[in-house]
C-alpha positions in Angstrom: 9.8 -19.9 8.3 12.9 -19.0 7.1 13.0 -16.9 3.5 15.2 -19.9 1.8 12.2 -22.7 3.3 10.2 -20.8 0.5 9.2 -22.6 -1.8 10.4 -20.9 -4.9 13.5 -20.7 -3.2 14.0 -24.3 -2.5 13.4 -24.4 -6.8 15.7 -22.4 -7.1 18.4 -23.9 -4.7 18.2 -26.7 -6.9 18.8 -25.2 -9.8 21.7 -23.4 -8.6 23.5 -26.6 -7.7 22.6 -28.0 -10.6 24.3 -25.1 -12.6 27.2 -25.5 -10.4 27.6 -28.8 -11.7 26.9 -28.3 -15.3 30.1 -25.6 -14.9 32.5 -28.1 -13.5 31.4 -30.6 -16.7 32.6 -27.4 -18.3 35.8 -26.0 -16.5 33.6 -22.8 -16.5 33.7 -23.0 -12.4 35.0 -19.0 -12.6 31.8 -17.7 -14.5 29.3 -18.6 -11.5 29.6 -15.2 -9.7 28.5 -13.3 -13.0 25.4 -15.5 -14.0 22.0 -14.4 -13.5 20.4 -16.9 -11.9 16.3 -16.6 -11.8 13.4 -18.7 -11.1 9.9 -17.7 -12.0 6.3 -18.8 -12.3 5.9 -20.8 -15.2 3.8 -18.1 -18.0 2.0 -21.6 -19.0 1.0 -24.2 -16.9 1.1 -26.9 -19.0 4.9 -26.7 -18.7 5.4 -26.7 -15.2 5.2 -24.5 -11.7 8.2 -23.0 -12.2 10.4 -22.0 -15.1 14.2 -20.7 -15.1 15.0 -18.4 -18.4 19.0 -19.0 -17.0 20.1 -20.7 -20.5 18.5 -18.0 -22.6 19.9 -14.9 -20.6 23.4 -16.4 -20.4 24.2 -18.0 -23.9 26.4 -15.4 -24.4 28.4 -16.2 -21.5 28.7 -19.6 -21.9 29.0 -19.7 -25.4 26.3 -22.6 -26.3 22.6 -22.8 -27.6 20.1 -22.2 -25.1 18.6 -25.5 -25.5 22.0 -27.5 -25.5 22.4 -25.5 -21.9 19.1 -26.1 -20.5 18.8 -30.1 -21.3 22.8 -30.5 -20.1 21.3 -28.6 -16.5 18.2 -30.8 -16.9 20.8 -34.1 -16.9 22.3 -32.7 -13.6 18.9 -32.5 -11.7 17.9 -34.8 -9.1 14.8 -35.6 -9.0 13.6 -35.8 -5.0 9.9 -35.7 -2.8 9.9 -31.9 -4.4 10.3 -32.1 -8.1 8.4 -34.3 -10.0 9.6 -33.5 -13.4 11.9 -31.4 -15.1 11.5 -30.0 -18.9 13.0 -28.0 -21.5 10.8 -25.9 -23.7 12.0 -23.0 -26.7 13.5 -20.6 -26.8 15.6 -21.5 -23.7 13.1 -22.6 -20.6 14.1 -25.2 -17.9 10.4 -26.0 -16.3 10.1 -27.5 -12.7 6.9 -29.4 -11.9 6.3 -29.9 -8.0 5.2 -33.6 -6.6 1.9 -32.7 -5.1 2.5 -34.7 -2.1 4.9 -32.1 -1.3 2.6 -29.6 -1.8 0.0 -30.9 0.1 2.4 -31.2 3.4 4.2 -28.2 2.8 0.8 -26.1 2.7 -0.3 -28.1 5.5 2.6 -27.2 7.9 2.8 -23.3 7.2 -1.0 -22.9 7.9 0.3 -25.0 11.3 3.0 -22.7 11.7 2.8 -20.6 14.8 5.2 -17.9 12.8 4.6 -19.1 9.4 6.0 -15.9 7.0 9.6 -15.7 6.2 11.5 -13.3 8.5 14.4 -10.8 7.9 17.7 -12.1 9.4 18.2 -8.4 10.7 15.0 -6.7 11.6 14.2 -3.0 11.5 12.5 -0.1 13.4 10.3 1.3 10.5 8.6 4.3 10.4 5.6 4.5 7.6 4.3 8.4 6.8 1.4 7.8 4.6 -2.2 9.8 4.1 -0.9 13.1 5.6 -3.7 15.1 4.1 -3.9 18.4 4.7 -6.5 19.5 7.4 -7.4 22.6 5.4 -10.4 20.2 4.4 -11.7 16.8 3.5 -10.0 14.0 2.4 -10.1 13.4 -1.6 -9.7 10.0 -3.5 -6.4 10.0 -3.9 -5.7 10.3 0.4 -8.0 7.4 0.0 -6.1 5.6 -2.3 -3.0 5.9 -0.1 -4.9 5.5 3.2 -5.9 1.5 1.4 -2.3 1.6 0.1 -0.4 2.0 3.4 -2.7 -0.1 5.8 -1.6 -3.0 3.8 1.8 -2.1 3.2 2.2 -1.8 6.5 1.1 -4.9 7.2 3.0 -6.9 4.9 6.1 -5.0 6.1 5.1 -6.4 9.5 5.2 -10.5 7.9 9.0 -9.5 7.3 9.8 -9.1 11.3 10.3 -5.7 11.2 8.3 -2.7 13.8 6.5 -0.4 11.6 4.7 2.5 13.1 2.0 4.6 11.6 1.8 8.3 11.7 -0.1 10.9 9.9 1.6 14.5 9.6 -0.9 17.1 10.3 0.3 20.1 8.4 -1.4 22.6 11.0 1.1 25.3 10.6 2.0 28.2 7.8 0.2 30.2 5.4 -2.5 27.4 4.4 -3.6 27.5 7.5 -4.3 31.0 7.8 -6.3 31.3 4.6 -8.0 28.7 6.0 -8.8 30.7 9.2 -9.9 33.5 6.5 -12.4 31.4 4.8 -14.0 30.3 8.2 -14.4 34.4 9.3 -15.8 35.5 6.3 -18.5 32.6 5.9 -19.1 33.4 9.6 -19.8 36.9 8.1 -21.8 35.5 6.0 -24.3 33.7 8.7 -25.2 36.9 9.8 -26.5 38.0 6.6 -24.0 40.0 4.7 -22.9 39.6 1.1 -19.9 37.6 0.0 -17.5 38.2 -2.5 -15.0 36.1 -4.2 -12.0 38.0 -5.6 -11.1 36.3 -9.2 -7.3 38.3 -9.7 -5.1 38.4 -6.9 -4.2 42.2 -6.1 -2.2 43.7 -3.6 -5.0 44.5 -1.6 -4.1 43.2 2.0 -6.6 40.3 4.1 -7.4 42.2 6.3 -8.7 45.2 4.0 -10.4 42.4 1.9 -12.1 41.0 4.9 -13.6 44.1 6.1 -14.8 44.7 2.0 -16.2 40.8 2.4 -14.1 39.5 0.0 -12.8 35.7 0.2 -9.4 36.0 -1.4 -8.8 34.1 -4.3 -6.0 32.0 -2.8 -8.5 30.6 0.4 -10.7 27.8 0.1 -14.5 28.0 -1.2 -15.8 24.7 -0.9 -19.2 23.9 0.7 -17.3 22.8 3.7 -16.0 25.8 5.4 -19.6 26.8 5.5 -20.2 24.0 7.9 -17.1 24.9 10.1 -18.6 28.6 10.2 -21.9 26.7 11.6 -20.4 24.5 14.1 -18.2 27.4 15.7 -21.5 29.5 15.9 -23.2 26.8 17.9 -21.1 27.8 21.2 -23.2 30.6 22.4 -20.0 31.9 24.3 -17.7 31.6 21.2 -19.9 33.8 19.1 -20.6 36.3 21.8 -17.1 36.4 21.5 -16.5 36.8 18.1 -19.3 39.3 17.4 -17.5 41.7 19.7 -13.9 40.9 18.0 -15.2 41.2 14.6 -16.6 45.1 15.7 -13.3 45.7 17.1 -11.9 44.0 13.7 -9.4 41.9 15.5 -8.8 40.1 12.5 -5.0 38.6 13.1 -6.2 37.0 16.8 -9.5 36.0 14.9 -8.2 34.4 12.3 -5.6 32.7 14.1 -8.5 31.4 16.8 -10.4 30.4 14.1 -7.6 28.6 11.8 -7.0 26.1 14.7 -10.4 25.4 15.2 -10.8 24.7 11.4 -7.9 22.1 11.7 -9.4 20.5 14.3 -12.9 20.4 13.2 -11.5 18.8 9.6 -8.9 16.8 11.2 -11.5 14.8 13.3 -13.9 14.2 9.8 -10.4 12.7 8.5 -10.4 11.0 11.5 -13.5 9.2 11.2 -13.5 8.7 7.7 -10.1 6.8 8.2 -12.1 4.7 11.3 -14.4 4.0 8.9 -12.1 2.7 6.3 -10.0 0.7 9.0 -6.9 2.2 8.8 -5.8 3.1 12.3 -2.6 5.5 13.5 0.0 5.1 15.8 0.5 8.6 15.9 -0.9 11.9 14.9 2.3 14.3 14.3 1.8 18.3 14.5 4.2 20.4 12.6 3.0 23.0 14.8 4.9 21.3 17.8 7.9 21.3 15.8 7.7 24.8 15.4 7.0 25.3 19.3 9.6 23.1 20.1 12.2 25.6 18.3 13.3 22.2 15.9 12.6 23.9 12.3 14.6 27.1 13.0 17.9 24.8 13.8 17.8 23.4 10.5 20.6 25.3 9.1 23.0 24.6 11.4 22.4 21.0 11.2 22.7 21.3 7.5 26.5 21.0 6.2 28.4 23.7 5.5 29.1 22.7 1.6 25.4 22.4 1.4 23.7 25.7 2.3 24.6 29.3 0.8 23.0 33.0 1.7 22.1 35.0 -1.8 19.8 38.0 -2.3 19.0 37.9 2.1 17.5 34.1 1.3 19.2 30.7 2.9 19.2 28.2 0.3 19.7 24.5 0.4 22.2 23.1 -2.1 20.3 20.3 -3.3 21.8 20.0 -6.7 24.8 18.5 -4.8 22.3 15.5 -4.8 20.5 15.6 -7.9 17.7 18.5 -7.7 17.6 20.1 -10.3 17.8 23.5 -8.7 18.9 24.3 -5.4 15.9 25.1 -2.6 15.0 28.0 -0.6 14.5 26.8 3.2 14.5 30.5 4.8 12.8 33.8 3.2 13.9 37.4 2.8 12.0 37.9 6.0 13.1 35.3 8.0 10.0 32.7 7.4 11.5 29.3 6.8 9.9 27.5 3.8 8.0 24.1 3.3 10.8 22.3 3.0 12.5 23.6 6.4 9.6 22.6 7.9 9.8 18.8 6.5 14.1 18.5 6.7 13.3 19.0 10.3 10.6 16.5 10.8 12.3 13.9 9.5 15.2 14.6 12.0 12.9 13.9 14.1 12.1 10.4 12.5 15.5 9.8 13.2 15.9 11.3 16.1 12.9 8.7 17.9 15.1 5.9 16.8 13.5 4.6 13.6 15.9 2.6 11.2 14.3 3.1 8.0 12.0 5.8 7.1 9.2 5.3 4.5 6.9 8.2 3.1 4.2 7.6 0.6 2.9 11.0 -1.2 0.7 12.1 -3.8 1.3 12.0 -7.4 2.0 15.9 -7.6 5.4 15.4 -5.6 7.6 13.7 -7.3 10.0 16.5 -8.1 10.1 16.9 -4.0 11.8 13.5 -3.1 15.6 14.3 -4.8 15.6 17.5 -2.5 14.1 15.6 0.8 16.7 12.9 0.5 19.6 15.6 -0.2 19.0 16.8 3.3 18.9 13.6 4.9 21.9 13.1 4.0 23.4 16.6 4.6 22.1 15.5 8.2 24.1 12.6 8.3 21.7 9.7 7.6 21.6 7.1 4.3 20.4 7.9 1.6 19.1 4.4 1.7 17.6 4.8 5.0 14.9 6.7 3.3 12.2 5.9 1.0 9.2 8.0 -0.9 6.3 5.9 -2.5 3.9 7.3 -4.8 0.1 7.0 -4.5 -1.4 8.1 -8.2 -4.0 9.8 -9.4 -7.2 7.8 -9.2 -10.1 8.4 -12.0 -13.6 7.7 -11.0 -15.4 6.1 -13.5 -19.6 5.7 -13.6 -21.3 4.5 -16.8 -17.6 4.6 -18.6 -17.0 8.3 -18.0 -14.6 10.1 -15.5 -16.6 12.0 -13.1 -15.2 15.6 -12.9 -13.3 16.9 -9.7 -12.6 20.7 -9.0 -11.1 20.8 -5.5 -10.1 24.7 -5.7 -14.0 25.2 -6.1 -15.1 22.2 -3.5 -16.6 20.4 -6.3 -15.0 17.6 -5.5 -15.0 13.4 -4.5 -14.1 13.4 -1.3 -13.6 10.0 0.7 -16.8 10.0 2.8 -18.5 10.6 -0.3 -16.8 7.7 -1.6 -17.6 5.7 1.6 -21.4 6.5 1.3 -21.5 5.6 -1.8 -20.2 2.1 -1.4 -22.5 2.0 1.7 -22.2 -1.2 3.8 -19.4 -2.8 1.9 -17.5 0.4 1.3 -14.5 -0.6 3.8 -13.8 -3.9 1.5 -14.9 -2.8 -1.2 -12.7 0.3 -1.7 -9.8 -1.1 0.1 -9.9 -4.0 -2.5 -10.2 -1.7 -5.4 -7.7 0.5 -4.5 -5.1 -2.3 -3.9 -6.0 -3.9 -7.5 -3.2 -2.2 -9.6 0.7 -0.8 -8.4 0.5 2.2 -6.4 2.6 4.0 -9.0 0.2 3.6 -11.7 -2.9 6.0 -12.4 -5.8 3.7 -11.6 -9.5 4.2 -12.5 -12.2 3.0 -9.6 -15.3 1.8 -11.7 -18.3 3.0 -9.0 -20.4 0.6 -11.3 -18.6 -2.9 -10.5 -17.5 -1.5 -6.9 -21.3 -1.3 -6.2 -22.1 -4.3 -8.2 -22.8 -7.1 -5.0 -22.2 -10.3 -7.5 -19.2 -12.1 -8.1 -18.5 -10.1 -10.8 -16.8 -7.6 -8.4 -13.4 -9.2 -7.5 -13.8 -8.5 -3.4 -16.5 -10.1 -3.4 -15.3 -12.9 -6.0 -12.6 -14.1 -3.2 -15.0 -13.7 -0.3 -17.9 -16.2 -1.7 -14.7 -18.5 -2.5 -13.9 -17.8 1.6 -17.4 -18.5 2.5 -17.8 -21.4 0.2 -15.0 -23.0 2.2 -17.1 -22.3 5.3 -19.9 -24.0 4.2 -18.3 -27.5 3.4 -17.0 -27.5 6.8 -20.6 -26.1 8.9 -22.3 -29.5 6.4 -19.2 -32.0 6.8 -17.6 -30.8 10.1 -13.7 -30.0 10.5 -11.0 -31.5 8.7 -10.4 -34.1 11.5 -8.0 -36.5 9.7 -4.7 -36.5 9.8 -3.3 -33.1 8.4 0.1 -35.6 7.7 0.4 -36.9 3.9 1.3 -40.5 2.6 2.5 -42.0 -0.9 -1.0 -43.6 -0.5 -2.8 -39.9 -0.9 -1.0 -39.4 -4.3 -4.0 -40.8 -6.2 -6.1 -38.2 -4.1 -3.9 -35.5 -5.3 -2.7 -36.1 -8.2 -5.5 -34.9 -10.6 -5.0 -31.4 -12.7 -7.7 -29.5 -10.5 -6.3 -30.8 -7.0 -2.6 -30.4 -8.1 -2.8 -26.7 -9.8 -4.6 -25.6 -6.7 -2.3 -27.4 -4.3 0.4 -25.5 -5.8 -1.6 -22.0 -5.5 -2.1 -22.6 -1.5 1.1 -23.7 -1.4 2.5 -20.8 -2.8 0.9 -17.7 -0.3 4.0 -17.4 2.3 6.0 -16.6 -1.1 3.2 -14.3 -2.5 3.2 -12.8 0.8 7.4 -12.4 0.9 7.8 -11.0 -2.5 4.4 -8.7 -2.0 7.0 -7.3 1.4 9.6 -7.4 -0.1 8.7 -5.0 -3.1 6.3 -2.9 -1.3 3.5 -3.9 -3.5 0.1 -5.2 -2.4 -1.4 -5.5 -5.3 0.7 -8.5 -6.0 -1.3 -10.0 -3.0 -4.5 -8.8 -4.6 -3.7 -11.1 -7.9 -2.6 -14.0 -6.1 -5.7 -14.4 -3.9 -7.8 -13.8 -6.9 -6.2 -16.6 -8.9 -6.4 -18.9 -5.7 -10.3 -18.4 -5.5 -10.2 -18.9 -9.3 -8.7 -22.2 -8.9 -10.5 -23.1 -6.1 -14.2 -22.3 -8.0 -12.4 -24.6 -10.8 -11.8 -27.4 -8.2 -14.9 -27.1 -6.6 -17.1 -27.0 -9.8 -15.3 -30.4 -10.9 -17.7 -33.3 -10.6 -14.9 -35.3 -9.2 -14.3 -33.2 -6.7 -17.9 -33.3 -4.7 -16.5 -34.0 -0.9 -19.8 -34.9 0.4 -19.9 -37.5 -2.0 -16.5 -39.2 -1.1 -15.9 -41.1 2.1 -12.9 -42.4 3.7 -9.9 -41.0 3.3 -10.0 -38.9 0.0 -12.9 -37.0 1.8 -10.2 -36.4 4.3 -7.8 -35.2 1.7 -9.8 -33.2 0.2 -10.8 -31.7 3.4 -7.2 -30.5 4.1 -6.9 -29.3 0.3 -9.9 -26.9 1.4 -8.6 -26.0 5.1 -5.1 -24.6 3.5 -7.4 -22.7 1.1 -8.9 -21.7 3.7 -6.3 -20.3 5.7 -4.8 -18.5 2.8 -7.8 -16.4 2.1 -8.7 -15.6 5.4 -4.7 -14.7 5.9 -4.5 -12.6 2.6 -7.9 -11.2 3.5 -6.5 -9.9 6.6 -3.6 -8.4 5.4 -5.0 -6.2 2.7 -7.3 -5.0 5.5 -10.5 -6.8 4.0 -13.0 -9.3 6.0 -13.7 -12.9 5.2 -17.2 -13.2 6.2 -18.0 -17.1 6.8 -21.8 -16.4 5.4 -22.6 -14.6 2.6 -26.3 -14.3 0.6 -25.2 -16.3 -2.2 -23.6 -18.8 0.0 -23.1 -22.0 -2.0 -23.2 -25.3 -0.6 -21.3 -28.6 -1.6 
């Protein structure tokens, strides 16, 4: 389906034409280009499907009252098998009601489509960063949030005809990791029955002098968990023979090192499964460390341009202020470490350098002052600045009995995601993919544990999925829509009630919903639609006129195919946002 077969935009190619015409009444032909031109879903439904705010925004412009604009557009307007009626309302609103014949074929023949979303004229290779956690421990909330966030996004981005790829940047390389290597040796220490210490001031006592003294250093990580990596490393009968006799001949740097990587890789496969469990699946894994191996970080200067990069005080800086930063960046030390930031410049080279088109990162909310720096380099490497794209998952609040629960992850006292996933138990993968896709991605969001575990249809998920399973039901006690899926002018009685029309025109509108969901990078638009589709449907199915076992003939039929586009739609949406649609369900309703 091609983007202007949408539905809105066949609205809104009418209206277009019919503004063209309305100009050439006026002699006002050379104003076109300039006009804003918008259609919209009507903020009332008593007025229509679709409303166009065109007289109100460009009154101005054309130098008349809104009203006086929209009834002389109104005049211009031919009515066709799409619009049923046209209205004016105040303050300036031209309001386009659809026939519901056509919007009982129309649905029909997209859920017969064999490629039914709207495509990109030009498609992309697309590259999508997202979750990225570091593997210095467990997951928290917020990776959570993004793992939910990019699944879906993903898959959207997919609807538009574009290849997207998944990766996950494992950040198994610097000064992180080495504390993290610390932690694991001195809680191994600790197995064997000596005292630990936690140093509370940072001192210029060296690690390796605070190791021997049994002190965890204020900037490694304390949480409950490295305990349980110190455990699983002792397990190997050979490894800790090994280690005993390193740790008498305190051969800390080779220890710690030996024992850093093993950390990674013991947290990296919990992240792993957590992520299975959550049904978010990668393409690829990414290791900095083979970037370093490979020799690509330490050429990032000389792919930098010249205008852009300046030695001061023995440190190579990046010049990102010739981009917007507000400071320029530090991408090698004193000593000849490269930073962070060297370290990312030359992964994404790399993005490019594998042939991706358009590169899309989504990040926590504690990195927002990174992107303007990120996107100077890419284009001191030569690539658009358009060509690259951060996202922002926020800060997520859990919420139980109408308090936030407290998180500390300094101290490990913190809501990790497999916490979260026990928590939710069997449902947890729906459950807290739904949630998390509720609100924009760029807003905090608070994840009520209360309602998530609440199996009724007061929880939203599960609101949509007993509309789903609903659907299933009429069909196991009445058998398949078997009529013919084609639409007559002798159906419009069928159709034309409020209940069948307004939820004609919510099935009808999905491959849009879908489209501008794409298009903006926002799933939670897809989140809303398919819970005001179920709520419509629960409206149409609670109608007394509406009882399909209870008709015969042909409006049985009719009403059949109203419920099989439904159907489709759910199941479709369902699927996108990562969530089931289970056929049965406990409170399974009949017709």
């Amino acid at each position: 389906m091609k983007k202007e077969n949408l539905l809105k935009y066949k609205v809104l190619n009418i209206l277009t034409n019919s503004i063209k015409k309305y100009l050439e009444s006026e002699n006002k032909t050379s104003l076109f280009p300039d006009l804003k031109i918008r259609i919209e879903y009507s903020r009332d439904e008593k007025f229509g499907d679709y409303s166009s705010s065109f007289a109100l925004e460009n009154k101005n412009v054309l130098g008349k009252s809104p009203q006086e604009i929209a009834e002389k557009i109104i005049s211009f307007i031919e009515k066709d098998s799409l619009v049923e009626s046209v209205s004016f309302s105040q303050p300036g609103f031209v309001n386009f009601r659809i026939y519901p014949l056509y919007l009982a074929e129309y649905a029909s023949e997209f859920r017969s489509g064999t490629d039914p979303f709207a495509k990109e004229e030009k498609t992309k290779k697309v590259i999508l960063e997202f979750v990225s956690a570091n593997p210095t421990g467990p997951m928290n909330i917020v990776s959570a949030r993004s793992a939910a966030y990019g699944d879906a996004l993903a898959n959207l981005i997919s609807t538009l005809g574009h290849t997207v790829k998944r990766e996950f940047y494992v950040n198994d390389y610097g000064n992180q990791v080495y504390l993290l290597g610390v932690a694991v040796l001195l809680r191994y220490k600790e197995l064997s029955g000596e005292v630990i210490r936690f140093q509370e001031e940072e001192s210029d006592t060296s690690v390796f002098e605070l190791i021997e003294s049994n002190t965890l250093p204020k900037e490694s990580y304390r949480g409950e968990y490295i305990k349980d990596i110190a455990v699983k490393y002792s397990e190997d009968s050979s490894k800790k023979s090994s280690l005993d006799t390193r740790i008498k001949n305190k051969d800390w740097d080779s220890i710690i090192r030996e024992l850093s990587l093993f950390a990674i890789e013991y947290n990296l496969e919990g992240q792993k499964k957590d992520l299975d469990l959550f049904g978010v699946k990668f393409d690829e894994f990414f290791s900095e460390r083979s970037l370093h191996d490979a020799g690509e970080v330490e050429k990032v200067p000389d792919r930098l341009k010249a205008i852009d990069k300046k030695t001061e005080d023995g440190k190579l800086f990046f010049l990102s202020t010739n981009y917007g930063d507000d400071k320029d960046r530090v991408i090698l030390r004193e000593d000849g470490r490269p930073t962070y930031l060297m370290a990312d410049i030359a992964y994404h080279k790399n993005k490019y350098d594998r042939g991706f088109d358009e590169v899309i990162d989504i990040w926590g909310p504690d990195h927002y002052g990174y992107i303007a720096r990120l996107k100077g380099a890419i284009q001191s490497l030569g690539f658009g600045a358009d060509s690259f794209r951060v996202l922002i998952a926020q800060q997520v609040n859990l919420i139980e009995n109408k308090e936030k629960v407290k998180m500390s992850k300094r101290l490990g006292v913190f809501q990790t995601m497999t916490d979260l996933l026990s928590y939710l138990g069997k449902s947890a993968r729906d459950v807290g993919r739904y949630f998390f896709l509720m609100r924009s991605s760029d807003a905090p969001l608070d994840f009520d544990l209360d309602l998530a575990k609440d199996e009724s249809e007061k929880n939203p998920v599960f609101y949509i999925q007993y509309a789903y399973a609903r659907i299933c039901s009429i069909f196991r006690e009445l058998g398949d829509a078997s009529g013919s899926s084609s639409f007559a002018e002798s159906d419009f009685d069928f159709l034309k009630s409020d209940e069948r029309a307004r939820l004609l025109f919510w099935t009808a509108r999905f491959p849009e919903e879908v489209n501008d969901a794409a298009l903006s990078f926002e799933p939670h638009r897809l989140t809303n639609y398919l819970q005001s589709l179920s709520r419509s449907f629960t409206k149409f199915y609670s109608g007394k006129d509406n009882r399909i076992k209870e008709k015969s003939g042909r409006e049985r039929e009719v009403l059949l195919q109203i419920c099989k586009s439904v159907q489709f739609d759910l199941k479709e949406g369902l699927h996108l946002l990562g969530i089931s649609a289970p056929e049965k369900m406990t409170k399974e309703e009949t017709t």
